[in-house]
N, CA and C atoms as an extended XYZ file, in Angstrom:
552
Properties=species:S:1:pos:R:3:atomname:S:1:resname:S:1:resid:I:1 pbc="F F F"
N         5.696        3.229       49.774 N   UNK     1
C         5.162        2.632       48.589 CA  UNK     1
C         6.315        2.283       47.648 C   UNK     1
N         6.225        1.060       47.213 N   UNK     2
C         7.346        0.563       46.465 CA  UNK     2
C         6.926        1.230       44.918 C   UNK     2
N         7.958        0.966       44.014 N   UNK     3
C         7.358        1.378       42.601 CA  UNK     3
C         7.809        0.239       41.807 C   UNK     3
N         6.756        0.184       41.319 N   UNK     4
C         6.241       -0.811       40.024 CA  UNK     4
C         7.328       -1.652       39.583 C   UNK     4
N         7.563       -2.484       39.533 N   UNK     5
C         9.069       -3.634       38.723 CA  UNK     5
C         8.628       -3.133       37.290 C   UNK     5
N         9.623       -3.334       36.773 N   UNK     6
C         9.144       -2.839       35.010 CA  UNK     6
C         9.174       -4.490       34.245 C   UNK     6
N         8.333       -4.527       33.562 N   UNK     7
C         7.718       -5.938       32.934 CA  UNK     7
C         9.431       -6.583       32.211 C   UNK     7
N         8.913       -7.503       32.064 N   UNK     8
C        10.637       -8.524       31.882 CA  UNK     8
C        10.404       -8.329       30.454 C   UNK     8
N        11.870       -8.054       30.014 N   UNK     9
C        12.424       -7.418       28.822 CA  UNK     9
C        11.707       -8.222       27.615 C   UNK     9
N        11.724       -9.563       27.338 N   UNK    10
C        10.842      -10.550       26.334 CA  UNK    10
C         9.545      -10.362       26.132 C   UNK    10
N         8.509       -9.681       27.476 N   UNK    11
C         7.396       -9.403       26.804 CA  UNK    11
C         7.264       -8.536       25.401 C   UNK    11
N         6.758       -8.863       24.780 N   UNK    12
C         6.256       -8.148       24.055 CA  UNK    12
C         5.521       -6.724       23.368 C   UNK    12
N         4.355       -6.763       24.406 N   UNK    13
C         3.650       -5.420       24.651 CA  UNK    13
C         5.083       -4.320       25.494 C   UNK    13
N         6.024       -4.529       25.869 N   UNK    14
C         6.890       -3.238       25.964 CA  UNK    14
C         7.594       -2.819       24.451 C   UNK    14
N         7.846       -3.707       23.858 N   UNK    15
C         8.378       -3.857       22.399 CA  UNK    15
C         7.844       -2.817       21.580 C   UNK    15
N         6.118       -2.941       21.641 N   UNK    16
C         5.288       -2.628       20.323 CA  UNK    16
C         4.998       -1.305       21.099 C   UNK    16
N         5.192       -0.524       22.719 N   UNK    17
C         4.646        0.627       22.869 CA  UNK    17
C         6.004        1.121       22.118 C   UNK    17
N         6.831        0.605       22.453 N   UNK    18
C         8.183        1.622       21.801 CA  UNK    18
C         9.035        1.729       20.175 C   UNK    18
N         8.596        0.600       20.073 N   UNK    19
C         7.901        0.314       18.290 CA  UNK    19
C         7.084        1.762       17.953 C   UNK    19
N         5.810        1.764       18.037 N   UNK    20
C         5.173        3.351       17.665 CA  UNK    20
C         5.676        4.121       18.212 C   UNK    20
N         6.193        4.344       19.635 N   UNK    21
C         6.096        5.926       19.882 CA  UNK    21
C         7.937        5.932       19.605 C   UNK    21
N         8.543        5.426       19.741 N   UNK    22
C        10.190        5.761       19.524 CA  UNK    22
C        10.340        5.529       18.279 C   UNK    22
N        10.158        4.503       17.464 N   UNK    23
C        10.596        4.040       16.199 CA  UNK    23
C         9.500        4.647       14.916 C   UNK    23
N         8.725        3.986       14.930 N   UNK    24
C         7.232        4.239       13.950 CA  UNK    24
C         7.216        5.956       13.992 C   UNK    24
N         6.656        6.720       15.392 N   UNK    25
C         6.416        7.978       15.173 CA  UNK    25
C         7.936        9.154       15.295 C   UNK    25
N         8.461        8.433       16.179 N   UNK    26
C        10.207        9.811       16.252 CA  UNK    26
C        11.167        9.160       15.247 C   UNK    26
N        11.493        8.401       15.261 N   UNK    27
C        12.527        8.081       14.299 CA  UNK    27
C        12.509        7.905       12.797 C   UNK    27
N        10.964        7.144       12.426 N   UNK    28
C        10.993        7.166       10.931 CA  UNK    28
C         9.526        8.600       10.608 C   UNK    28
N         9.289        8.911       11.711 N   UNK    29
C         8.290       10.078       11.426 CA  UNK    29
C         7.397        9.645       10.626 C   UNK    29
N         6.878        8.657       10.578 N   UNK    30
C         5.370        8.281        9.450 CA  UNK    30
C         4.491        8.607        9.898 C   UNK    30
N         3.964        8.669        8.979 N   UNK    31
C         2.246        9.543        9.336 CA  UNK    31
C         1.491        8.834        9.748 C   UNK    31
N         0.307        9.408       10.299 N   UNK    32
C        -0.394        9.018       11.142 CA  UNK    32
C        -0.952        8.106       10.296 C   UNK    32
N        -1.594        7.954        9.193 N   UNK    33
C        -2.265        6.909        8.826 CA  UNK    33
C        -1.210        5.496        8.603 C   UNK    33
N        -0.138        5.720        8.271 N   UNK    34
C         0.907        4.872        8.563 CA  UNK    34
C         0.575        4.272        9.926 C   UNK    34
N         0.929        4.934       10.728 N   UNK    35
C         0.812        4.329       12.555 CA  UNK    35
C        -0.439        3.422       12.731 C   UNK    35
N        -1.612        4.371       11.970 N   UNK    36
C        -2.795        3.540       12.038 CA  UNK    36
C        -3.048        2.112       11.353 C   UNK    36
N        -2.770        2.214       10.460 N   UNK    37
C        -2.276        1.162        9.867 CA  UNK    37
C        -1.528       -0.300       10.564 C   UNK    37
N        -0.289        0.046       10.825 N   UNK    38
C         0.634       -0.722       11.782 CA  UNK    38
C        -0.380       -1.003       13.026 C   UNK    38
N        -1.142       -0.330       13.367 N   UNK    39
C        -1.317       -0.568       15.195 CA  UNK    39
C        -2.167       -1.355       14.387 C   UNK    39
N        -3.544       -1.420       13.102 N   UNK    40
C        -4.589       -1.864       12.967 CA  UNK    40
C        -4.048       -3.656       12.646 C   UNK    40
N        -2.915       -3.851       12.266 N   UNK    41
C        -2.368       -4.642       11.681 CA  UNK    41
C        -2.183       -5.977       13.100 C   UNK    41
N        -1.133       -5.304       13.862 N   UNK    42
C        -0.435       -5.711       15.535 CA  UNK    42
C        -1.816       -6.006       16.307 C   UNK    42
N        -2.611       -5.366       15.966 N   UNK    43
C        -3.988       -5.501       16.878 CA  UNK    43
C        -4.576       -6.900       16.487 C   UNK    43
N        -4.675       -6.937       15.012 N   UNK    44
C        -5.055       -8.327       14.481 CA  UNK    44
C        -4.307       -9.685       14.801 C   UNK    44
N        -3.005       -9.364       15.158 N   UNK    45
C        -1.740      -10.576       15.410 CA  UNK    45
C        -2.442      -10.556       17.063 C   UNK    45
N        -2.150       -9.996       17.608 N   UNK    46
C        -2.687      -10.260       19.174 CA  UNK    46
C        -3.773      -10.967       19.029 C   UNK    46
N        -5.147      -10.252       18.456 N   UNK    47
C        -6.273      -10.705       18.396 CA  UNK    47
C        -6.311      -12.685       18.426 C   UNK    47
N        -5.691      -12.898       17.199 N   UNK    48
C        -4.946      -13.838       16.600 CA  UNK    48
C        -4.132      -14.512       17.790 C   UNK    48
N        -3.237      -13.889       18.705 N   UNK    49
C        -2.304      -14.904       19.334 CA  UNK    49
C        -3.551      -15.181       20.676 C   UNK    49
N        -4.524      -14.487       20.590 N   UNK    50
C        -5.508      -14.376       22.272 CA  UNK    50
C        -6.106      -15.782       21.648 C   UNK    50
N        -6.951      -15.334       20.422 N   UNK    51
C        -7.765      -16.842       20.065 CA  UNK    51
C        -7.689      -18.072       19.655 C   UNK    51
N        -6.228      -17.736       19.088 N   UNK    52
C        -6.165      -19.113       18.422 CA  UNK    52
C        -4.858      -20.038       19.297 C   UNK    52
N        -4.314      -19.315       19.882 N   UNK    53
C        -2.533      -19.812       20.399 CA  UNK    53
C        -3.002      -19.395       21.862 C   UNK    53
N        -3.686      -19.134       22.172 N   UNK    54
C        -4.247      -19.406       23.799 CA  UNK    54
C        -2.929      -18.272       24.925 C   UNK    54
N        -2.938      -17.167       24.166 N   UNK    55
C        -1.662      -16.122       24.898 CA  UNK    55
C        -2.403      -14.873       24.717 C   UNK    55
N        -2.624      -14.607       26.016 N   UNK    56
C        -3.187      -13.009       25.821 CA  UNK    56
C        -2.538      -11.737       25.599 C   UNK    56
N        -2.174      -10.880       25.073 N   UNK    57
C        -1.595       -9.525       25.023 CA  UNK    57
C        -0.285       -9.710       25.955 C   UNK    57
N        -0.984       -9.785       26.936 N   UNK    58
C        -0.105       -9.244       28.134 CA  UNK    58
C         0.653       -9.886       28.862 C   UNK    58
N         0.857      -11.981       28.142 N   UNK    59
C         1.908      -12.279       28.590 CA  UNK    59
C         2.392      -12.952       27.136 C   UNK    59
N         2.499      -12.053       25.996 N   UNK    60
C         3.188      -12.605       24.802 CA  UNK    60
C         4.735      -12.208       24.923 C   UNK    60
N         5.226      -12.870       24.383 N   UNK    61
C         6.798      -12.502       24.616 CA  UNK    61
C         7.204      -12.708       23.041 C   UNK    61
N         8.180      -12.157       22.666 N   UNK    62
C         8.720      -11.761       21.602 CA  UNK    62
C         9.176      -13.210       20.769 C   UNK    62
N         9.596      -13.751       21.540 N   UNK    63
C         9.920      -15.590       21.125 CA  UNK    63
C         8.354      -15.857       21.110 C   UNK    63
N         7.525      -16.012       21.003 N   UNK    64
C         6.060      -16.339       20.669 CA  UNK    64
C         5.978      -16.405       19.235 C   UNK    64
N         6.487      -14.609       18.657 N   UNK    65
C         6.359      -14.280       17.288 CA  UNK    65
C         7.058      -14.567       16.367 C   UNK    65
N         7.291      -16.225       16.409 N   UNK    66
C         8.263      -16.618       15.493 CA  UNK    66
C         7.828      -17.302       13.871 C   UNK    66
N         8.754      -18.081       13.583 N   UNK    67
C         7.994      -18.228       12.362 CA  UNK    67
C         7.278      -18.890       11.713 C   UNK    67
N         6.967      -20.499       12.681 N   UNK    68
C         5.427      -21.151       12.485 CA  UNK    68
C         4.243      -20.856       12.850 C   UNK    68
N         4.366      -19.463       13.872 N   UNK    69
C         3.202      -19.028       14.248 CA  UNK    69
C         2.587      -18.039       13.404 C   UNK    69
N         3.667      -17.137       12.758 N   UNK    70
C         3.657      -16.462       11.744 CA  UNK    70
C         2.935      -16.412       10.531 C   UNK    70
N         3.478      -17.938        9.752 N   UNK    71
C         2.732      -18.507        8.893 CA  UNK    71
C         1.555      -18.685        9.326 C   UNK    71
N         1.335      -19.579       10.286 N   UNK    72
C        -0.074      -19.832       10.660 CA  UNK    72
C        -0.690      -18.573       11.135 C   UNK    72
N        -0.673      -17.224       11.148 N   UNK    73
C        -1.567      -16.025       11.056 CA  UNK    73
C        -1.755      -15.820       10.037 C   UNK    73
N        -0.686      -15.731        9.347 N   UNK    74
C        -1.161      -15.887        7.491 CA  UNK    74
C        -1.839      -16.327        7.005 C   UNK    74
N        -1.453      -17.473        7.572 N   UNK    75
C        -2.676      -18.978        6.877 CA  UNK    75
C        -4.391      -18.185        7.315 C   UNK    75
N        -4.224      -17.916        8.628 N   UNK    76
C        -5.735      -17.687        9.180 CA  UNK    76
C        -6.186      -16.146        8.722 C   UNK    76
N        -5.534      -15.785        8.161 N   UNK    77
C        -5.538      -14.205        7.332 CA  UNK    77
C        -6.429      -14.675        5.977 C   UNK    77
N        -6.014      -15.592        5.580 N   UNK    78
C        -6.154      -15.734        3.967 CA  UNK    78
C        -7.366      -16.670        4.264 C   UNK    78
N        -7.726      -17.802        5.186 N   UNK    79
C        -8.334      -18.777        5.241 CA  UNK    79
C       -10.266      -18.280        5.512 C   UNK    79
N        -9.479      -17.862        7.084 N   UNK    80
C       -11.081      -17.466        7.816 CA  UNK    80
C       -10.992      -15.916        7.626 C   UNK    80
N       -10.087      -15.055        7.395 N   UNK    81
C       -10.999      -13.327        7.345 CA  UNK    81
C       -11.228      -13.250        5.734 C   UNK    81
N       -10.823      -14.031        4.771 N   UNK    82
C       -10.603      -14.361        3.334 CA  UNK    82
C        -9.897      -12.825        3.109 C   UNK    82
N        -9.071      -12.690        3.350 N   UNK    83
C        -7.874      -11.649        2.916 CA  UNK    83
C        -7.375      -11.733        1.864 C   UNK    83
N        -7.261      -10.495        0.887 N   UNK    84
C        -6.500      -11.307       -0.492 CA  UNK    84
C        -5.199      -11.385       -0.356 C   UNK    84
N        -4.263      -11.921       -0.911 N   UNK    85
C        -2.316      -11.734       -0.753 CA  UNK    85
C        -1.981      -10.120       -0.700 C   UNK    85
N        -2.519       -9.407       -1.328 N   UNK    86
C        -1.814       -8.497       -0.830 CA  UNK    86
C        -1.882       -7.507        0.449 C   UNK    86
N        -3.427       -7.709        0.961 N   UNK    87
C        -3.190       -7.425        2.186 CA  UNK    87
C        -2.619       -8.720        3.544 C   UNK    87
N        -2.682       -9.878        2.897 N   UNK    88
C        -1.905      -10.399        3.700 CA  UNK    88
C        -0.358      -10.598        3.888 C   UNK    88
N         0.238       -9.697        2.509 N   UNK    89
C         1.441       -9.204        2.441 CA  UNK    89
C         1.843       -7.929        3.167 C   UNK    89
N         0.769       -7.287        3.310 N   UNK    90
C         0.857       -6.156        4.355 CA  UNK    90
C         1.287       -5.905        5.343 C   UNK    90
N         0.023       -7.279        6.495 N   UNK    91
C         0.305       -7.426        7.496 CA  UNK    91
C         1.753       -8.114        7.665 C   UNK    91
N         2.055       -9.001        6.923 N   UNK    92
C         3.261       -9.673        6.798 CA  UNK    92
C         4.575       -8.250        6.914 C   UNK    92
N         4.245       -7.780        6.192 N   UNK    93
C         5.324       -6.332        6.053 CA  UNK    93
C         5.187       -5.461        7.413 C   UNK    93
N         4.174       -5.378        8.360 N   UNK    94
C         4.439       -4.649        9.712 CA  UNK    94
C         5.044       -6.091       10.296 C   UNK    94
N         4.477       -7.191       10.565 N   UNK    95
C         5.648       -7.915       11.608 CA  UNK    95
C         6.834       -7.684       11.278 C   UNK    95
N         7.298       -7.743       10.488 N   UNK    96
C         8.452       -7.953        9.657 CA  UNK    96
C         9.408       -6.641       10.451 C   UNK    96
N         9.025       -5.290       10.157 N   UNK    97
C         8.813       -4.381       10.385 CA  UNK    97
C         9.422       -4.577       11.679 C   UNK    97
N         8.353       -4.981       12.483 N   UNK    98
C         8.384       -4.973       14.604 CA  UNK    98
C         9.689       -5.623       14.831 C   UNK    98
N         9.448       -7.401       13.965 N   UNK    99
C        10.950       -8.143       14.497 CA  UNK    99
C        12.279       -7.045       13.991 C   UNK    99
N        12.213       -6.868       12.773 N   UNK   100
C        13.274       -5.881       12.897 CA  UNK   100
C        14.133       -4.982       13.485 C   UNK   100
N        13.228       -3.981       14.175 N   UNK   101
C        13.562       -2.952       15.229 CA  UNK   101
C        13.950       -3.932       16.234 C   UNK   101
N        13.029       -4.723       16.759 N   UNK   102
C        13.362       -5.647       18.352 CA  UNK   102
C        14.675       -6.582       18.004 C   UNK   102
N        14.925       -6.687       16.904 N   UNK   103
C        16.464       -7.501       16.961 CA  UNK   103
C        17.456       -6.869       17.095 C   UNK   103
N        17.252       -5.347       16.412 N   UNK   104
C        18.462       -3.916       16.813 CA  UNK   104
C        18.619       -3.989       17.876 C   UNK   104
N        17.049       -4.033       18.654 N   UNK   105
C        17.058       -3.505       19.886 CA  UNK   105
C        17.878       -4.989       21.159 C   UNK   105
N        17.374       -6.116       20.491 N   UNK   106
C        17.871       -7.323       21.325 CA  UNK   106
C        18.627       -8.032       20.497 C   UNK   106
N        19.698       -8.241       20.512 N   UNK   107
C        20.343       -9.251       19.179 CA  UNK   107
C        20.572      -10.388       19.418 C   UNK   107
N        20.195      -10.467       20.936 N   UNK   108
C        20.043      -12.035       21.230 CA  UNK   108
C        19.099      -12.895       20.520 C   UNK   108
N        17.545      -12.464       19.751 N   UNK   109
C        16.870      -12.817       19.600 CA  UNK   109
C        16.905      -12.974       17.723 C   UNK   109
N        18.072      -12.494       17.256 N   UNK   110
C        18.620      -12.290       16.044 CA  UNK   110
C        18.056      -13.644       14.681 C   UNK   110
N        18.541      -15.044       15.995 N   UNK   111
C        18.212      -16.204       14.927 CA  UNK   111
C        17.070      -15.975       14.879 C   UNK   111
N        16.120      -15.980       15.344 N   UNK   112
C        14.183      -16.092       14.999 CA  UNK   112
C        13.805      -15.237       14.231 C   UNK   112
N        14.240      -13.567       14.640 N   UNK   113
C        13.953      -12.860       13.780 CA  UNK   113
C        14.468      -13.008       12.224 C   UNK   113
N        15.680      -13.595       11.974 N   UNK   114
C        16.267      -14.105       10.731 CA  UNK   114
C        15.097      -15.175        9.919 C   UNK   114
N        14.466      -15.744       10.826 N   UNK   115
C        13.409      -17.109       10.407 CA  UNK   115
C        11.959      -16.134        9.863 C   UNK   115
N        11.664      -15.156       10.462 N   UNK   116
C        10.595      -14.801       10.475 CA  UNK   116
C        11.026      -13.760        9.016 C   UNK   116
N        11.985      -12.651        9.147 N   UNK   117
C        12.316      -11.778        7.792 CA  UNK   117
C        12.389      -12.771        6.719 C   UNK   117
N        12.788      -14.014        6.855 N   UNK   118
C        13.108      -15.140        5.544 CA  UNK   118
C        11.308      -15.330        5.118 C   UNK   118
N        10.421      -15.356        5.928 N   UNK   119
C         9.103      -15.516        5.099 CA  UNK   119
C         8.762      -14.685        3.990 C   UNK   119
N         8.567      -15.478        3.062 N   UNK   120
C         8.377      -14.569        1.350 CA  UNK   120
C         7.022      -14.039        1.213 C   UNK   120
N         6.789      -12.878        0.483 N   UNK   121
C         5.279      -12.430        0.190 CA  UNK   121
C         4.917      -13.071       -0.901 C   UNK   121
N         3.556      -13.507       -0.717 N   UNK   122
C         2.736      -13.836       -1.764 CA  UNK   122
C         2.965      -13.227       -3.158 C   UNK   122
N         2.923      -14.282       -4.083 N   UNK   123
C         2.482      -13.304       -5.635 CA  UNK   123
C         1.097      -12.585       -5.717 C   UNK   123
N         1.033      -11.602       -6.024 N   UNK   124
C         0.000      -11.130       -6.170 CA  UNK   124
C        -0.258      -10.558       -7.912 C   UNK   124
N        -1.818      -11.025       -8.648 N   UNK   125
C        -1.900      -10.989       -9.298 CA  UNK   125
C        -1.894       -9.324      -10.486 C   UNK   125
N        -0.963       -9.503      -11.773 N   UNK   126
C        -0.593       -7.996      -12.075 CA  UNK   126
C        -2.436       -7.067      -12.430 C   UNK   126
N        -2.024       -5.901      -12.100 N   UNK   127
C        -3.254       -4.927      -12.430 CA  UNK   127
C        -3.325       -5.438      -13.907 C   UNK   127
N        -4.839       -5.672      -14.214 N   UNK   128
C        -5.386       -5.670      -15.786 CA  UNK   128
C        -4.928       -4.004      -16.327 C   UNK   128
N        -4.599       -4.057      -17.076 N   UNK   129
C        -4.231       -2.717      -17.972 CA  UNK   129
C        -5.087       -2.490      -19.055 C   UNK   129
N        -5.761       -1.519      -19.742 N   UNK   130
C        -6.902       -1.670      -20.628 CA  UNK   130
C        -5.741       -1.347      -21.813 C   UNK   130
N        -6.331       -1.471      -22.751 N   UNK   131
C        -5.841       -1.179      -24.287 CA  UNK   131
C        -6.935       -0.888      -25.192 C   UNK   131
N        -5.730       -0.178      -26.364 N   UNK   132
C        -6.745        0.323      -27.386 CA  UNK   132
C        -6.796       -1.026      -28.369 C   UNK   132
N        -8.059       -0.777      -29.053 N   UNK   133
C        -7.994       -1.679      -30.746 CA  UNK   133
C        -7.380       -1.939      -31.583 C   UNK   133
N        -7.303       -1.987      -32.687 N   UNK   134
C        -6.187       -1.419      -33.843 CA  UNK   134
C        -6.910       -0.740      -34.369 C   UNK   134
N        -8.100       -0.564      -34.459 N   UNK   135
C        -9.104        0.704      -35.349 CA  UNK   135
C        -8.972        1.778      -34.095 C   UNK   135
N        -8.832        1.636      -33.068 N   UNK   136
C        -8.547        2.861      -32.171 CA  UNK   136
C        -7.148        3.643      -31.993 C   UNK   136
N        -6.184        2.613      -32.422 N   UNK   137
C        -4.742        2.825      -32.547 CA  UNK   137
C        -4.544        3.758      -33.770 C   UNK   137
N        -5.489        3.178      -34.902 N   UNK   138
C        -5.042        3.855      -36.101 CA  UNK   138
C        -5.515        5.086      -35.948 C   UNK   138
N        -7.355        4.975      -35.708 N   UNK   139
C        -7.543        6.626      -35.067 CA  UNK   139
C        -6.946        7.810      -34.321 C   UNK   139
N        -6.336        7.521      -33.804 N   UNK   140
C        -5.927        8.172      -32.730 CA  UNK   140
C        -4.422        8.388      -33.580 C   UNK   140
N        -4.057        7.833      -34.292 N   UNK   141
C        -2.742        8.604      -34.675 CA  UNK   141
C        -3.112        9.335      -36.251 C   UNK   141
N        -4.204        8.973      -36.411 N   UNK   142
C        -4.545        9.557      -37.726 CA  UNK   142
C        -5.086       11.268      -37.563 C   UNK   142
N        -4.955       11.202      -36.288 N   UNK   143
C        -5.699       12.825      -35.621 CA  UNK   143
C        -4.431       13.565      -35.896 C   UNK   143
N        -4.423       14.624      -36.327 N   UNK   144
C        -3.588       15.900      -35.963 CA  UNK   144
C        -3.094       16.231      -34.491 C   UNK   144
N        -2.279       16.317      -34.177 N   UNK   145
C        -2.428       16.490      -32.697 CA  UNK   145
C        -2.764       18.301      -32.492 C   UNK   145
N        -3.951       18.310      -31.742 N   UNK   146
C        -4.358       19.800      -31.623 CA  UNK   146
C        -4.719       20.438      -29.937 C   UNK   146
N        -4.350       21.262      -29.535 N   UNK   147
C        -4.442       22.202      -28.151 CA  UNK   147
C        -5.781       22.117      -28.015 C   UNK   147
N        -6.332       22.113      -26.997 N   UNK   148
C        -7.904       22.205      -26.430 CA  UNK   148
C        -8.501       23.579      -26.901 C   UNK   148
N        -7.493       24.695      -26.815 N   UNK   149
C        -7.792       25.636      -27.514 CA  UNK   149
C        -8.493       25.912      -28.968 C   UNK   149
N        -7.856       25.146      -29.635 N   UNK   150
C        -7.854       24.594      -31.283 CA  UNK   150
C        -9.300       24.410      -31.249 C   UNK   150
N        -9.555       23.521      -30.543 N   UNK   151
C       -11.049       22.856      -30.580 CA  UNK   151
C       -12.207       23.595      -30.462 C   UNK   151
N       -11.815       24.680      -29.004 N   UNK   152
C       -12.827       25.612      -28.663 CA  UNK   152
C       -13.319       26.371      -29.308 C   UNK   152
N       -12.132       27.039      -30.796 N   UNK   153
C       -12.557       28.281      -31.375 CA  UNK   153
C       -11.892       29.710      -30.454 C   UNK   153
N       -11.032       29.743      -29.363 N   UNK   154
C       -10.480       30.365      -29.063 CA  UNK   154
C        -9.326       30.910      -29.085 C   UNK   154
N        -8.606       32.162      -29.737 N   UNK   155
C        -7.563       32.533      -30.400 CA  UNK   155
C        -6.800       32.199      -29.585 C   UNK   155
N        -5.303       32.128      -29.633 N   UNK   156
C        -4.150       31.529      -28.979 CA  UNK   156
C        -2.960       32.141      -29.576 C   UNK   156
N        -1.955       32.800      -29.533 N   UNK   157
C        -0.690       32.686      -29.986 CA  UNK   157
C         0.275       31.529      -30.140 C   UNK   157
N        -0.391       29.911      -29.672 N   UNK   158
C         0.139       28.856      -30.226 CA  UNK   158
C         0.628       28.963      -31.553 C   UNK   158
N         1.927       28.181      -31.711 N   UNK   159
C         1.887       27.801      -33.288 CA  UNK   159
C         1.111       26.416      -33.720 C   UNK   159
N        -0.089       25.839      -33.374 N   UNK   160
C        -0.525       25.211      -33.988 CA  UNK   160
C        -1.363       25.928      -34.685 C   UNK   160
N        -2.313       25.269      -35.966 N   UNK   161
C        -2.617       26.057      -36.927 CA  UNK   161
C        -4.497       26.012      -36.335 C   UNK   161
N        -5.013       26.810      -36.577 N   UNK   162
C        -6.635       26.729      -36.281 CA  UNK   162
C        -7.383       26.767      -37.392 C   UNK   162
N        -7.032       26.100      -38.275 N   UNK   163
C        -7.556       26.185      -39.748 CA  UNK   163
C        -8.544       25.198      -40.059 C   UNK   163
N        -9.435       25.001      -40.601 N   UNK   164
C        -9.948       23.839      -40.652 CA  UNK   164
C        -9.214       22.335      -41.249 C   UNK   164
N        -9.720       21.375      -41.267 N   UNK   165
C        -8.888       20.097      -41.830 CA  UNK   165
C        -8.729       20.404      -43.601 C   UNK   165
N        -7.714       19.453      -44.113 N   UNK   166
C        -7.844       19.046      -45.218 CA  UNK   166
C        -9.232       18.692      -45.661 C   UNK   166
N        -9.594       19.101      -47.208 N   UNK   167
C       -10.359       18.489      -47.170 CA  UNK   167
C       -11.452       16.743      -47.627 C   UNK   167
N        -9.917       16.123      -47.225 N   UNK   168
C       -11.030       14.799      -46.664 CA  UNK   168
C       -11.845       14.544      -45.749 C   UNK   168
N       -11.576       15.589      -44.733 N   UNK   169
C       -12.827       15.384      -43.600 CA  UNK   169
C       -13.638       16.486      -44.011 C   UNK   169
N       -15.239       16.155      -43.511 N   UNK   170
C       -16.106       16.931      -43.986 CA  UNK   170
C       -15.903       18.491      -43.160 C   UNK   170
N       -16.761       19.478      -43.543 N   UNK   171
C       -16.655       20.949      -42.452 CA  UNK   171
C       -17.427       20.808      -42.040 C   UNK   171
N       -18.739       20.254      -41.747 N   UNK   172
C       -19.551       19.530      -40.344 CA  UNK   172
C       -18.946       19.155      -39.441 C   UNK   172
N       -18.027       17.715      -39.164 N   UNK   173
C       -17.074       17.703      -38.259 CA  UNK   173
C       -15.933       18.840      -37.911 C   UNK   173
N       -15.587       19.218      -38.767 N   UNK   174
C       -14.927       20.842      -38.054 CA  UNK   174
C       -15.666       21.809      -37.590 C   UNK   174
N       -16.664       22.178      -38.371 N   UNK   175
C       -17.742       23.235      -37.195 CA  UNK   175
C       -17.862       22.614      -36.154 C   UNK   175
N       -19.011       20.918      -36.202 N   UNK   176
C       -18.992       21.125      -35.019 CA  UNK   176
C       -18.165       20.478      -33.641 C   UNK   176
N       -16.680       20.474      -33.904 N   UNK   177
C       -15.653       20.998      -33.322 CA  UNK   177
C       -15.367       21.749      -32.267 C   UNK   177
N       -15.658       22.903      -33.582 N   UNK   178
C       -15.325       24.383      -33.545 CA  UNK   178
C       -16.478       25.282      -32.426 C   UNK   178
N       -17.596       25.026      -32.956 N   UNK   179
C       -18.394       25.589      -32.507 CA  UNK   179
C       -18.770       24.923      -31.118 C   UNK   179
N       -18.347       24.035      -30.110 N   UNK   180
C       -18.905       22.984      -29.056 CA  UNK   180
C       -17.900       23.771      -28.045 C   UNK   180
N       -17.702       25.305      -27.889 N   UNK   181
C       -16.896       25.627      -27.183 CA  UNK   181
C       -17.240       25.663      -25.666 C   UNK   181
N       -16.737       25.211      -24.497 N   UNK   182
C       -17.121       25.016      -23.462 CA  UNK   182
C       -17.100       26.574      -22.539 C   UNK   182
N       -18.982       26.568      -22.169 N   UNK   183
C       -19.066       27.638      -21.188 CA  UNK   183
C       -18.167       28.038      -20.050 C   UNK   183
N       -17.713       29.534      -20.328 N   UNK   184
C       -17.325       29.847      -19.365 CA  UNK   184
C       -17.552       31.130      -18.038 C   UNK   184
């Protein structure tokens, strides 16, 4: 019985088993949801190179994953799964990722991977940040600053003072303060 020829170095699928188990899990040690992540990502690009680019898994070769095809997963990221930029910056960030290692690993293949790392991530729009009022601004600095303690009615060796307010504020709002001490 002869044994097995080992698949020609350009495929691909030898790339991405040794991508996770040498690189992804022994060398940079990321966690498993990391890995999951990456594989959930690579799974979608295949998916992607089976349906739309007419190449199944298992005869993609590493020159396949270059950088008009690239874009155009992007494109079909954002278009038909309606992905927002930043998870299509994601996926963008594991290829990125794969060509990387495989150019260490092959440096013949150096120019493409150079074409493909040159693709830029999307802007993605900044988090809304809430804010206060100016009647909430002024409130809030017009407070004393006081320990949760203060509030409860529970003695403390703090040096803040547990006294009631000046009196411009009424002693209704300081009782009930004072008295709203939380069960324990």
């Amino acid at each position: 019985m002869r044994p097995r020829p080992a698949p020609p170095p350009e495929l691909a699928g030898r790339w991405l088993s040794k991508f996770f188990i040498d690189h992804l899990a022994g060398e940079r040690a990321a966690s498993q949801k990391t890995i999951a992540s990456y594989r959930d990502a690579m799974k979608l690009l295949l998916t992607w190179f089976r349906d739309a680019e007419r190449i199944p898994p298992e005869k993609l070769r590493l020159a396949d994953i270059d950088r008009p095809r690239v874009l155009r997963f992007l494109d079909w990221l954002e278009a038909e799964r309606n992905c927002s930029a930043s998870t299509r910056n994601q996926r963008l960030a594991v290829i990125k990722s794969f060509r990387r290692y495989t150019a260490v690993e092959q440096p013949d293949h150096l120019d493409q991977v150079t074409q493909v790392l040159a693709i830029r991530q999307k802007k993605t729009p900044a988090p809304q940040l809430g804010h206060l009022t100016g009647d909430e601004v002024k409130m809030l600095l017009a407070e004393p600053a006081r320990p949760a303690h203060a509030l409860s009615g529970t003695p403390s060796c703090s040096p803040w003072p547990t006294t009631p307010p000046p009196a411009s504020r009424s002693s209704a709002t300081w009782t009930s303060r004072t008295s709203a001490a939380p069960a324990r």
